[in-house]
C-alpha positions in Angstrom: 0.0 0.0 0.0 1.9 3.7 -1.1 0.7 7.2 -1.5 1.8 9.9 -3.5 1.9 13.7 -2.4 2.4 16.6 -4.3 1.3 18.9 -6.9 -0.2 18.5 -10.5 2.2 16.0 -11.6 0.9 13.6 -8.7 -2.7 15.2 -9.5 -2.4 12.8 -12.7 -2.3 10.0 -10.1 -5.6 11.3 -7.7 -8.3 9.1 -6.5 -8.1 5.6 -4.6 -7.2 3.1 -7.0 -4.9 0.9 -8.9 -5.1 2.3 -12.5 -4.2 6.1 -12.2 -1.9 8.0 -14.2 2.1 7.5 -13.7 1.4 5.3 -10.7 -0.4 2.5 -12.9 3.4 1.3 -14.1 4.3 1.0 -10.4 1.1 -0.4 -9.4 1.0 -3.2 -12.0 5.0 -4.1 -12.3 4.9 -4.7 -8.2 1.4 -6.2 -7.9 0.8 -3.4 -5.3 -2.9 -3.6 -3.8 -4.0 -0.3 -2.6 -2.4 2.9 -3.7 -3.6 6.6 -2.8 -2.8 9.7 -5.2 -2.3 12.8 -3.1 -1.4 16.0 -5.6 -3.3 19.6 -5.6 -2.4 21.6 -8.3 0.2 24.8 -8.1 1.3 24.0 -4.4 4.7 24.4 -2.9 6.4 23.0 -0.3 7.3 26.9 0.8 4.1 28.1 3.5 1.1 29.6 2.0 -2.7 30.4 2.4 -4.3 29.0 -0.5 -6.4 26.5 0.2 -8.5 23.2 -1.9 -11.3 21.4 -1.2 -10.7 17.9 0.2 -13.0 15.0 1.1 -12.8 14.5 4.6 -14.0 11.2 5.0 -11.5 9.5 2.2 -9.0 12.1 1.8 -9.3 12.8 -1.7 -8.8 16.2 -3.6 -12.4 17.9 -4.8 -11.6 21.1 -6.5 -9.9 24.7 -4.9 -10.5 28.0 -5.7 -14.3 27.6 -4.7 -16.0 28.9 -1.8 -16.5 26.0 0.2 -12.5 25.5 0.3 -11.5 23.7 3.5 -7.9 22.9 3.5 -4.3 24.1 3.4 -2.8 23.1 0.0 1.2 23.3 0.7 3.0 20.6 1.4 4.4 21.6 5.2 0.3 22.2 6.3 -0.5 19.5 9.1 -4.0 20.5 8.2 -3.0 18.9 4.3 -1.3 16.0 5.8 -3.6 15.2 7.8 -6.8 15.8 6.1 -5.2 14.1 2.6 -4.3 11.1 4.9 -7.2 10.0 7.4 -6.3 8.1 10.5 -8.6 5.1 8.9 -5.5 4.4 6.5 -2.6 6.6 7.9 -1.2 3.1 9.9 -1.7 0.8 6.7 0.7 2.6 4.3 3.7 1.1 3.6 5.3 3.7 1.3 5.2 7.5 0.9 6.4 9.0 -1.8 6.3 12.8 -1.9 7.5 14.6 -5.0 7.5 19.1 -5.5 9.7 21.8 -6.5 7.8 22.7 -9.6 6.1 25.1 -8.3 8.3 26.7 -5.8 11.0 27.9 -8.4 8.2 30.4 -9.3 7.1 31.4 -5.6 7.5 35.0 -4.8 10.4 35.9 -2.6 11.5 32.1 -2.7 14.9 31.5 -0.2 17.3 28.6 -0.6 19.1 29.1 3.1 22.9 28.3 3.0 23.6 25.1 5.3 20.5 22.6 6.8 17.2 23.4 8.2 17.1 23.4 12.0 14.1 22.3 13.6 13.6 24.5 16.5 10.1 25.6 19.1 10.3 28.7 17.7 9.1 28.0 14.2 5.4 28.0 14.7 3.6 29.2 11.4 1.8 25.9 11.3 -0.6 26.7 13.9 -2.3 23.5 12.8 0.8 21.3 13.6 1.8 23.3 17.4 -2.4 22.2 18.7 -2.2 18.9 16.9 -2.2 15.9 19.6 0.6 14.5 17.5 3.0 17.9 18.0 7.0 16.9 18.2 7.6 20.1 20.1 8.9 22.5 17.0 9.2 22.7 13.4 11.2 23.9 10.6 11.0 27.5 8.9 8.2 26.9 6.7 8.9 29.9 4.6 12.2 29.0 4.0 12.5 26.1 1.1 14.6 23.2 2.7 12.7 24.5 5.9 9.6 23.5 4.2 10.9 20.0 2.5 12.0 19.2 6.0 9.1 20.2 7.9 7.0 17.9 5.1 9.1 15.1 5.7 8.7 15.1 9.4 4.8 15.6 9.0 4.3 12.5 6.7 6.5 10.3 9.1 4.8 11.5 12.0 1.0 10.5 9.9 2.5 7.2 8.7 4.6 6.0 11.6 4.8 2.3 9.4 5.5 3.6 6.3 9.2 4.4 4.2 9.0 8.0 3.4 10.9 8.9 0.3 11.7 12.2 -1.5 11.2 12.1 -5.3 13.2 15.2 -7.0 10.7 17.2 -9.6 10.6 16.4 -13.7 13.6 18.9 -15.6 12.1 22.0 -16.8 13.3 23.8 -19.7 13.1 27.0 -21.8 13.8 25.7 -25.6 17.4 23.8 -25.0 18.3 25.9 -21.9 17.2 25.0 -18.1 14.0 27.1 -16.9 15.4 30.0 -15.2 13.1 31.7 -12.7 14.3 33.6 -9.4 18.2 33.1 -10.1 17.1 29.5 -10.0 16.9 26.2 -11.8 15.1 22.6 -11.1 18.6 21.1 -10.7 19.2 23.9 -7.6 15.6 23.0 -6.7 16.6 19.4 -6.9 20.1 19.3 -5.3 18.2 21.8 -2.3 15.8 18.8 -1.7 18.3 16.0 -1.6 20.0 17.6 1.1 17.2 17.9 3.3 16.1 14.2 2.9 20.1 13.1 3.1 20.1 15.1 6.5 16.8 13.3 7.6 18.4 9.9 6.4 15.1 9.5 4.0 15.3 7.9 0.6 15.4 9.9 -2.6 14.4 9.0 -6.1 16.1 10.9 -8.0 13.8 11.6 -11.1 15.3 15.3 -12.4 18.8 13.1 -12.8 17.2 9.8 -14.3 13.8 10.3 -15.8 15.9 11.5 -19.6 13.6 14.0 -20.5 16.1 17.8 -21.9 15.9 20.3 -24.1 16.2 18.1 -26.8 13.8 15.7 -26.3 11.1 17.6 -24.1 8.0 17.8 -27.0 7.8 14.5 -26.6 6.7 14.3 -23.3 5.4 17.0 -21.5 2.6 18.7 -23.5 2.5 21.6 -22.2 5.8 22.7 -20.7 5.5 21.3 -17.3 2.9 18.4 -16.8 3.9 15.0 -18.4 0.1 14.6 -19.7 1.7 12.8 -22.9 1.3 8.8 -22.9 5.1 8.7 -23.5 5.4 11.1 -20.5 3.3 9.4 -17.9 5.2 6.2 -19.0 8.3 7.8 -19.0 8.2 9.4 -15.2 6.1 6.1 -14.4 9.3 4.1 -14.9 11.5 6.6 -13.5 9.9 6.3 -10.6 9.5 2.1 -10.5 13.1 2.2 -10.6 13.7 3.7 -7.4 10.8 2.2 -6.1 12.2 -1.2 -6.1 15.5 0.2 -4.9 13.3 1.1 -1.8 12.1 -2.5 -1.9 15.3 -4.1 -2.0 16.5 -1.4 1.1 13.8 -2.3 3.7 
């Protein structure tokens, strides 16, 4: 039993069931029985207000921008976590898989901090997380982007105390045949920023930005519209990007 969490690119993947999106290689090659896509469109890891509708019942993703919207949509939001993953399945997952970044590269006044995220009771933003009966005493700096991966990463561990949390990098984006430059940043400084988190938190990363092939000179072919891989040869491609470390994760624990 795995989940997925994210943005649009696990959005492909939402709903409760076997035959969804990317996650249908996975599902099929491993014989996995239960499998939960978790992604709301245009969220970041990075702290913010906008908020999605969510079922509270099974978890799943509605709609946002209406005004019955009832949920945190960024990663770090305990509200998310929790409301995405109900206690009724939260103890049965065996795998968590959380994959972001696209979106942050374009968040206003985004900050990369030099060095690793400390986890301290100062950081309270999440005032969700500090009055949940699960609270570890602190957080990370939410606004801050490896604050933010981190604080995720604790979040989901603390929801799915018997699951393997792993850290998926985001899809390459590109300009033509140059990297997409936004905010004196790239996906690979997104990327490398993420792996250092999850290698400080001694949690597992696939690395799909450095394995899934897709460039500048190839990009067309798989993601349709310049960031979603909504193609059949994209949703394969990241699909068995992502199998790959999968069973790597398999043969680990």
């Amino acid at each position: 039993t795995w989940l997925a969490y994210g943005d649009s690119v696990t959005a492909i993947c939402n709903g409760n069931g076997l035959n969804l999106g990317w996650a249908q290689r996975i599902n099929a090659e491993l014989g996995i029985s239960a499998f939960y896509g978790r992604g709301v469109g245009g969220q970041t890891y990075l702290w913010n207000n906008n908020t999605f509708q969510v079922d509270t019942i099974t978890g799943e993703y509605i709609t946002r921008g209406g005004a019955s919207d009832n949920c945190l949509g960024c990663f770090c939001s305990w509200e998310r976590v929790s409301s995405m993953i109900p206690a009724s399945i939260a103890s049965d997952i065996d795998l968590v898989i959380v994959m972001g970044g696209t979106n942050d590269i374009n968040a206003s006044g985004i900050t990369i901090a030099e060095g690793l995220p400390t986890f301290s009771a100062s950081y309270a933003t999440d005032t969700d997380w500090s009055a949940a009966s699960d609270y570890t005493g602190g957080d990370y700096d939410v606004t801050d982007f490896k604050g933010a991966v981190a604080s995720t990463l604790m979040k989901l561990q603390v929801r799915c105390p018997n699951a393997v949390i792993a850290l998926a990098t985001p899809i390459p984006r590109w300009n033509g045949t140059a990297p997409y430059t936004t905010n004196n940043l790239t996906m690979l400084d997104i990327s490398k920023a993420e792996i250092e988190v999850a290698e400080m938190l001694g949690i597992p990363v696939i690395d799909i930005h450095s394995t899934v092939g897709i460039n500048g000179f190839n990009y067309t072919q798989y993601i349709s519209d310049g960031i979603h891989p909504y193609t059949t040869k994209g949703k394969s491609r990241l699909g068995m990007a992502m199998l790959s470390g999968v069973k790597q994760i398999e043969i680990m624990y």
